[in-house]
N, C-alpha and C positions, 0 to 999 in steps of 0.2 A: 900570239895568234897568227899562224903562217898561214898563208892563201889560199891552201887544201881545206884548211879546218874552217877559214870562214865560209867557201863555198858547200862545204858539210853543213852548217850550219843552215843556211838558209835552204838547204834544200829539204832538212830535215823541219824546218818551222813551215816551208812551202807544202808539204806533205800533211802534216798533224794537224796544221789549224786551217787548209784551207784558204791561203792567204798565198797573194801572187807576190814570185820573186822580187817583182821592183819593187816592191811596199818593203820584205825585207830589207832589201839592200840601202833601199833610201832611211829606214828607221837605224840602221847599223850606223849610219853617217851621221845622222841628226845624234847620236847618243857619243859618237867621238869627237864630234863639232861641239858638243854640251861641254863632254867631258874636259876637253884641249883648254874652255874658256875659262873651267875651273885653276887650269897650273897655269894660262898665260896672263889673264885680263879679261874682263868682260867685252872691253874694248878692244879686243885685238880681230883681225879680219880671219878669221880661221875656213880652211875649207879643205873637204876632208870627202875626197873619191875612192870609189872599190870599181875595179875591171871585171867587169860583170863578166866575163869569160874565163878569166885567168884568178880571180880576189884577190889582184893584188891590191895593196891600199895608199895612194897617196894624199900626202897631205902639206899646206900651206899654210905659213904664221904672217899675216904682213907682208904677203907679196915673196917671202924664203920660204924654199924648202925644208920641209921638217922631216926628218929621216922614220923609216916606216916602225920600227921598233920603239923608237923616242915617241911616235905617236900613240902606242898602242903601250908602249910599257911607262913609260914615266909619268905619264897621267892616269888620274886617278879612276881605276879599271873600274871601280866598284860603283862610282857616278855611273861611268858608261851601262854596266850594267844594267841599272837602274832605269834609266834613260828609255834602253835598249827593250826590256822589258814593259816597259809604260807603252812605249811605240805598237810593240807587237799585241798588246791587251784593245788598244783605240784597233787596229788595223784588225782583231780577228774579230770585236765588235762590228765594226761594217763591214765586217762578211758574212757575216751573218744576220746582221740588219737586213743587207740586199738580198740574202737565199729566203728569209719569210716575208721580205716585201711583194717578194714575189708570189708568193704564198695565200699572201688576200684571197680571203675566197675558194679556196680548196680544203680539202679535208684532207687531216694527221688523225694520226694515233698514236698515244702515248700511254704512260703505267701511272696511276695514280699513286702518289710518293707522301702528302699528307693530304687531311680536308679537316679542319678549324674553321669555324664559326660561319660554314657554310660555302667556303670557297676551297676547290681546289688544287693542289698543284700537280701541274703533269708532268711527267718525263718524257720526252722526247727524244730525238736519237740523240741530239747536241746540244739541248737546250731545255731549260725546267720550264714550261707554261703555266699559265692563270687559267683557269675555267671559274670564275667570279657566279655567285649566288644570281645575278640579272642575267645572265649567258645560260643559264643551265634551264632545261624543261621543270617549269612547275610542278611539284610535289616528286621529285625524282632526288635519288640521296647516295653516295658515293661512297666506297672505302678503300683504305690504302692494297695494293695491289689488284685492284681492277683497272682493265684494259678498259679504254676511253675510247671515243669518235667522236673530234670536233673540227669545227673549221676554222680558220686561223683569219681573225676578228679584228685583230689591231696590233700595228707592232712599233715599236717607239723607243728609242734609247736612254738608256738611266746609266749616267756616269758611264760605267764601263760595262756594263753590261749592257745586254738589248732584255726588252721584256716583251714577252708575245703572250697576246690574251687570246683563249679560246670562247668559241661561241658552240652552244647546241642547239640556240633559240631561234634561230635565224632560219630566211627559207633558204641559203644556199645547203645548208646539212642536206635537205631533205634532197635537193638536187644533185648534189652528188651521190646520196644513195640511189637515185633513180639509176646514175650513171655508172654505178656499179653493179647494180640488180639485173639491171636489162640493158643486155650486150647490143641492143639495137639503135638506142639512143648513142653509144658509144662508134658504131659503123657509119652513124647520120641518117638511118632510116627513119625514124623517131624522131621529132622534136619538140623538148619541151618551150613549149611558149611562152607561157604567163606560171606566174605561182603565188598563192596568199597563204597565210600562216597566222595562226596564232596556237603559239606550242604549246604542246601538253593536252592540247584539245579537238583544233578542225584544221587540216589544210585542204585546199582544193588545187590541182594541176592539171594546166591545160595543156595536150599535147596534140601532135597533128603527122600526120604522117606523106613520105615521099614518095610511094609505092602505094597503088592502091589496092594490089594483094595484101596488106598490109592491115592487120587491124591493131590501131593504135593503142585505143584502151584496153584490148584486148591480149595486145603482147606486154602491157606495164602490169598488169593484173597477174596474168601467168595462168599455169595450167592447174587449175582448184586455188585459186591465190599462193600459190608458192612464193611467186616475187613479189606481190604486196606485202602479202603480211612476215618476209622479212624483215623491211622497211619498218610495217609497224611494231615489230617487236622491238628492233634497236631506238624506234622514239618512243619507248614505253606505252605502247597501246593507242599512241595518237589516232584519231581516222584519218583518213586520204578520200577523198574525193579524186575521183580524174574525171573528165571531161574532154571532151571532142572541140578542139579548136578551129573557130570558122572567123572568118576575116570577117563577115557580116554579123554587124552588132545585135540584128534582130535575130537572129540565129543561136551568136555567143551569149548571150546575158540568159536563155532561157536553162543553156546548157549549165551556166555557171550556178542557178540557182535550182537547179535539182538537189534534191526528189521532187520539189515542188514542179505543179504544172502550171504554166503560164497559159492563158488566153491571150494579149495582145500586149507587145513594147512598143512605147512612144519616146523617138528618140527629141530631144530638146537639145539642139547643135548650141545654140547661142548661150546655153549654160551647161554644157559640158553634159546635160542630165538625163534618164530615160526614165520615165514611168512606168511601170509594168504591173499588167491590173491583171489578177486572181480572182479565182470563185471566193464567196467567201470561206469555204472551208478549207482551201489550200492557205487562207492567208496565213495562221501563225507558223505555218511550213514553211512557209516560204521566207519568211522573218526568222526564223528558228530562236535557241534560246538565247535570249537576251540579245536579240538584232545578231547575230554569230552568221547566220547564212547571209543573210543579204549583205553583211560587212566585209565576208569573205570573196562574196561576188563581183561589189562592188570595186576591191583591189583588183583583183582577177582582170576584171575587164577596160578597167581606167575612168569608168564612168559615175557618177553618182547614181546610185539606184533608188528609188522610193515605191514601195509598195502600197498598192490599192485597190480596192473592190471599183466596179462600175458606179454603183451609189454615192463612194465617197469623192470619185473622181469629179462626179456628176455637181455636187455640194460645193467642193472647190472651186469649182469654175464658174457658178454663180457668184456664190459668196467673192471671189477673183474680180470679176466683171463691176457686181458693187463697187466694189471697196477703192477700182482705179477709178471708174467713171465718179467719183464721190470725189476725187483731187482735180485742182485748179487747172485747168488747161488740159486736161485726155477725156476725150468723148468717147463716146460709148464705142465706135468704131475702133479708136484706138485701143478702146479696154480691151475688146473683141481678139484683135489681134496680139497682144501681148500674151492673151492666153494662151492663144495659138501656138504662139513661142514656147510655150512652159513657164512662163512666169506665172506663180499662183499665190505668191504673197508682196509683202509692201519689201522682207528682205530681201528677195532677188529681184525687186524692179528698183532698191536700191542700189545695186551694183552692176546695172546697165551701162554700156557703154552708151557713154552721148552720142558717137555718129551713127550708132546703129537704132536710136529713139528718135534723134534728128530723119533721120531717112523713114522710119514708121510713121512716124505722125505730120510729117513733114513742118518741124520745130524748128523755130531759131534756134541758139545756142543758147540764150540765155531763159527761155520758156523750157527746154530740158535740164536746165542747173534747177529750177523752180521744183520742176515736176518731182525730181531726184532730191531735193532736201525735201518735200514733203514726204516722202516714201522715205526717209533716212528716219525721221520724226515718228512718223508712224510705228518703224518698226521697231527705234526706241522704247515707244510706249508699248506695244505688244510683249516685249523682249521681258519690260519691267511687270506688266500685268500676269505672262505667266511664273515668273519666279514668285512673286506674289502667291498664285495658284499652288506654287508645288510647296512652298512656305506653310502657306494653311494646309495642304495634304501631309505635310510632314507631322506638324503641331500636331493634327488631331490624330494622325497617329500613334502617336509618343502617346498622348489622353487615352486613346482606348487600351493601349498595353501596360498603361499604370494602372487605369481601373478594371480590367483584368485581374492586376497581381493583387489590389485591394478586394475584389470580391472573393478572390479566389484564397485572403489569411483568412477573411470573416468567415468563410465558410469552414475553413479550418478549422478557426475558434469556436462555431457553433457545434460542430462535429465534437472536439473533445470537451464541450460541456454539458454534450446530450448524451453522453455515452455513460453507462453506467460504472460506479464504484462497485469491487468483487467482495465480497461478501467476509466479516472478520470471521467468523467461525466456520465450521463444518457443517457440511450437509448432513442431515439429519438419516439413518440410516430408513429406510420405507417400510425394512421387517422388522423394525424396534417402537414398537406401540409409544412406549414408557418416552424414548429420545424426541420422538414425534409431538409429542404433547408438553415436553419440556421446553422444545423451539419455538414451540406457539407460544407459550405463556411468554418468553423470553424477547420474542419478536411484537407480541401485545405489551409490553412492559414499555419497550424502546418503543413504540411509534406514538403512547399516549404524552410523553414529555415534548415529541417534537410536534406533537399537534395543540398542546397547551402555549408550546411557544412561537406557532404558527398563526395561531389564534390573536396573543400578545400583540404579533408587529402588526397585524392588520389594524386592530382596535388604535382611535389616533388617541392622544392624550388631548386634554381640555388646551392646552398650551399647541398646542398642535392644529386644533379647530381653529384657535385664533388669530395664529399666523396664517393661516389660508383663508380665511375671510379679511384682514387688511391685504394682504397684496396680490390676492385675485388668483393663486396659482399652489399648485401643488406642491407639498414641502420636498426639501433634498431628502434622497434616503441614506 
């Protein structure tokens, strides 16, 4: 190996895999510094330089020069090799580690190369990815040679290799689609603010614009939906909501929970919370299915959202007022106020801060630990009464779909024992006098035996009378 050919070498592994000169040059040393220990001693001080300009290689045993040939030929080339090759496997790993660490959070595409038992794997330019069954859009299904879009999830080293997982489920997809669809968000005219997800079904994005020629939902939408419904076509039909982003929470939370209309947001600072009270016919809109809108909003905006009619608000804040002025030490004044706050149960006045109950009711500290374990207690027992509630709601549901399936064989079984038996013989022909009269005498023949033996089972035997007068009851049939 003359100086030409090493520095061939490493420009050629510098080229292929991506991997910067000094990492060759230092792994080439580490694999003749291996190699040297094998012909000299484990124990020998061995050191072993290449002239990063020129390759030329020298090297040292114990303090003597070892000539460059002796280094590279009389030990064992095929360790070094080896060595050599290990080096260059660890060093193209973390080059590749670093180019999709960086990667967090942006969106690849790759070819789907297999999918087994719900996961699949991606090709990428340089590297095979995971798209995992929990990463992928609910009810969505893959095959080998379709073209992917995902965003790069998690990236972690295994032995020698690096393993990069892809995500589709995540809201960054959806925001780099944005970032592709509409070249405005891309200039910084546009900005997406806020974004909630839950894939395969609703997301909602907030965006705001820097120009006020500018209509913001109006250019992510597109002209007749062209750039929405890109978007949704590559996330399988998901909807998108967009929304108009305003710094002002009374403003954003109405927006984030559209279509619904909001009448009045009450914002509650000291618990994070805002109430926002609906007609009632907006309510289950506004909640959408299975709590979906208000949960989506409620990401969206940062704030805990709870939905309510005037009526129910009205209820709470009674029932509220009770239930504190009823604990040792808060007067009605103080109940008053707490409501004020948004506290409307015994669990958020258990997770009051004490200096900020101290300063409302103006408490010692040890009169707000009191007031705080009884509202801990309280909401104990509430916590256990409703599971309780949804226990028996469970139970009796489970009863009413048994007795269900039980009325519903019985009816069954009366059905196929009410139905009639099809006749053994032949209809009798209606122009044949002669057949007509034979089926009668035939059909009088058969019903006098079952009427003499109908007869029979009603009539009881003497033996029969007398078992039902000692034990008072009807005999078995």
């Amino acid at each position: 190996m003359n100086a030409t050919e090493v520095l061939r070498i490493v420009d050629a592994i510098h080229r292929d895999k991506n991997i910067e000169q000094e990492i060759v040059f230092e792994g080439i040393e580490a694999a003749l510094v291996s190699a040297a220990k094998k012909h000299y001693g484990e124990e020998s001080d061995i050191v072993v330089e290449i002239d990063r300009k020129t390759g030329e290689i020298s090297a040292t045993c114990d303090g003597e020069v070892l000539d460059s040939e002796e280094t590279v030929g009389r030990i064992g080339a095929q360790t070094a090799k080896q060595v050599m090759i290990q080096k260059i496997r660890e060093a193209e790993r973390d080059a590749l580690y670093e180019e999709y660490t960086e990667l967090v959070g942006e969106m690849v595409s790759g070819v789907v190369q297999r999918y087994e038992g719900g996961a699949a794997t991606v090709a990428l330019s340089n590297v095979e990815a995971i798209l995992p069954r929990s990463e992928q859009i609910p009810g969505e299904s893959h095959h080998v040679n379709e073209r992917v879009r995902g965003t790069v999830f998690e990236v972690r080293k295994a032995g020698s290799r690096v393993k990069v997982i892809l995500s589709r489920a995540r809201p960054q997809l959806v925001q780099r689609l944005f970032e592709q669809e509409i070249p405005e968000i891309v200039d910084g005219i546009i900005e997406v603010r806020s974004m909630s997800r839950e894939p395969g079904y609703r997301s909602k994005v907030a965006v705001s614009s820097s120009d006020q020629r500018v209509d913001c939902v109006g250019a992510c939408v597109g002209v007749r939906g062209n750039r929405i419904k890109n978007i949704v076509d590559e996330l399988g039909g998901e909807r998108i909501d967009i929304v108009r982003w305003d710094d002002n929470l009374e403003v954003l939370i109405p927006n984030a929970l559209q279509p619904a209309e909001v009448e009045q947001v009450i914002l509650c600072k000291m618990l994070g919370r805002a109430i926002v009270l609906v007609r009632e016919d907006q309510l289950s809109l506004a909640i959408g299915r299975r709590g979906q809108n208000v949960r989506l909003a409620s990401k969206l905006s940062g704030w805990d959202i709870e939905i309510m009619t005037q009526e129910e608000l009205a209820e709470s804040i009674d029932r509220a007022v009770q239930g504190f002025s009823a604990l040792e030490g808060v007067a009605v004044e103080l109940a008053e106020r707490l409501v004020e706050e948004g506290f409307l149960s015994y669990d958020d006045l258990s997770v009051i801060e004490p200096d900020a109950l101290m300063e409302m009711g103006k408490l010692s500290a040890a009169e707000v630990d009191a007031i705080v374990e009884q509202a801990e207690f309280k909401a104990e027992e509430a916590e256990k009464a409703a599971t309780a509630a949804r226990l028996r709601k469970r139970e009796a549901e489970r009863q009413a779909v048994q007795q269900e399936k039980r009325q519903a064989a019985a009816d069954a079984a009366a059905e196929k024992v009410a139905a009639p038996e099809p006749a053994a013989t032949a209809d009798p022909d209606p122009a044949d006098p002669d057949a007509a009269e034979v089926a009668g005498s035939e059909s009088a023949a058969t019903e006098a035996p079952a009427a003499e033996a109908a007869t029979t089972e009603t009539q009881p035997t003497d033996e029969q009378e007398a078992d039902r007068s000692a034990t008072g009851s009807e005999p078995a049939s």
